[in-house]
C-alpha positions in Angstrom: -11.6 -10.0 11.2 -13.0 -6.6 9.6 -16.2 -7.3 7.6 -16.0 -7.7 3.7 -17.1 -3.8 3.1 -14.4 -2.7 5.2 -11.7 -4.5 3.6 -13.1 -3.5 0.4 -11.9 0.2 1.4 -8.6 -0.6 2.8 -6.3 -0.8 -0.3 -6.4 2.5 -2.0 -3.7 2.5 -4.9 -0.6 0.5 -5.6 2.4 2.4 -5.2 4.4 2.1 -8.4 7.7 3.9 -8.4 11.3 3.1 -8.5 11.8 2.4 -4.9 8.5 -0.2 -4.9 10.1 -1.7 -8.0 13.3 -2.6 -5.7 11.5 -3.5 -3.2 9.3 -6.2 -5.3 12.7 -7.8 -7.0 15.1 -8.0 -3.9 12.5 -8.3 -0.9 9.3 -9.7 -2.4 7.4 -6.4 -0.9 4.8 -4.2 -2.6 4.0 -1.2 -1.5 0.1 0.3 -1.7 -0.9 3.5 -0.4 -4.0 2.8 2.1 -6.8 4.5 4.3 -5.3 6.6 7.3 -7.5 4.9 9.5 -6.1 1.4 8.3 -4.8 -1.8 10.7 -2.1 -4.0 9.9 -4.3 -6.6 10.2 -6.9 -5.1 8.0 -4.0 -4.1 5.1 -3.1 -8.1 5.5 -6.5 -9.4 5.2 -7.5 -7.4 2.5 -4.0 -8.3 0.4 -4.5 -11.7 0.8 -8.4 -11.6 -0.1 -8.3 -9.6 -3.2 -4.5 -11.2 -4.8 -4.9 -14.5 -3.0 -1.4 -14.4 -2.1 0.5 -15.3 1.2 1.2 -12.4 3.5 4.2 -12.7 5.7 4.4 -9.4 7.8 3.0 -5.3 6.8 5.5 -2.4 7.9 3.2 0.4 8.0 4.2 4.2 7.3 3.1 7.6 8.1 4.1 10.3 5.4 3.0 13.8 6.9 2.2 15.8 3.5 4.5 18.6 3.1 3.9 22.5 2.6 4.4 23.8 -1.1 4.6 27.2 -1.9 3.3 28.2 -5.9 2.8 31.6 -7.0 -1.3 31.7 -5.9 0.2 31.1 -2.2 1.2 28.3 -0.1 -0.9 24.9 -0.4 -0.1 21.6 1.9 -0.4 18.2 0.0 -2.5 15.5 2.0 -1.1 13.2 4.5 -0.7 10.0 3.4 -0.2 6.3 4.9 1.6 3.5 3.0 1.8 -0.2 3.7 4.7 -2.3 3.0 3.6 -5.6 2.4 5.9 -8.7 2.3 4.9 -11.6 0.6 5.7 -15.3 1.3 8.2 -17.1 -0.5 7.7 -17.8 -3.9 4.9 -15.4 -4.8 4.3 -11.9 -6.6 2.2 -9.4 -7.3 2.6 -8.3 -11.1 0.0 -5.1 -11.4 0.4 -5.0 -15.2 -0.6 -8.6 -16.2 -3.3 -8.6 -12.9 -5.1 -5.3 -14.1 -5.5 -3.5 -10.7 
């Protein structure tokens, strides 16, 4: 198990989109965006520590950030890596009423 400080880092943001609203209501996922570095077993210890909630499996993915062109040039937006975190039966995550 990673040490305390580590999982600490782990979870970066909640995603909160349309998509990770489906997700939450039909299969009781939630999706966070977390460290490139991250495990799956870090991203489940850390979701259980700081929600004490259940964790049943993590899906993990890699989004390669894409090139975008303005009119100063042509910038790249930073890769990113998002977990997909399913939660046992008969618990949720609410981020509004939790205050994350």
């Amino acid at each position: 198990m990673s040490d305390p400080q580590r999982l600490m880092q782990v979870l970066l943001a909640p995603i909160i989109s349309e998509k990770a609203t489906m997700l939450a209501e039909k299969a009781n996922q939630v999706a966070f965006r977390v460290r490139r570095d991250a495990t799956k077993d870090e991203i489940k210890a850390a979701v259980e520590a700081f929600f004490k909630v259940q964790v049943t499996d993590v899906k993990v993915l890699n989004q390669a950030g894409k090139v975008k062109r303005t009119a100063r040039g042509v910038g790249r937006r930073n890769n990113v890596k998002k977990a997909y975190v399913s939660l046992a039966e008969g618990q949720e995550l609410n981020f509004a009423q939790e205050g994350v």
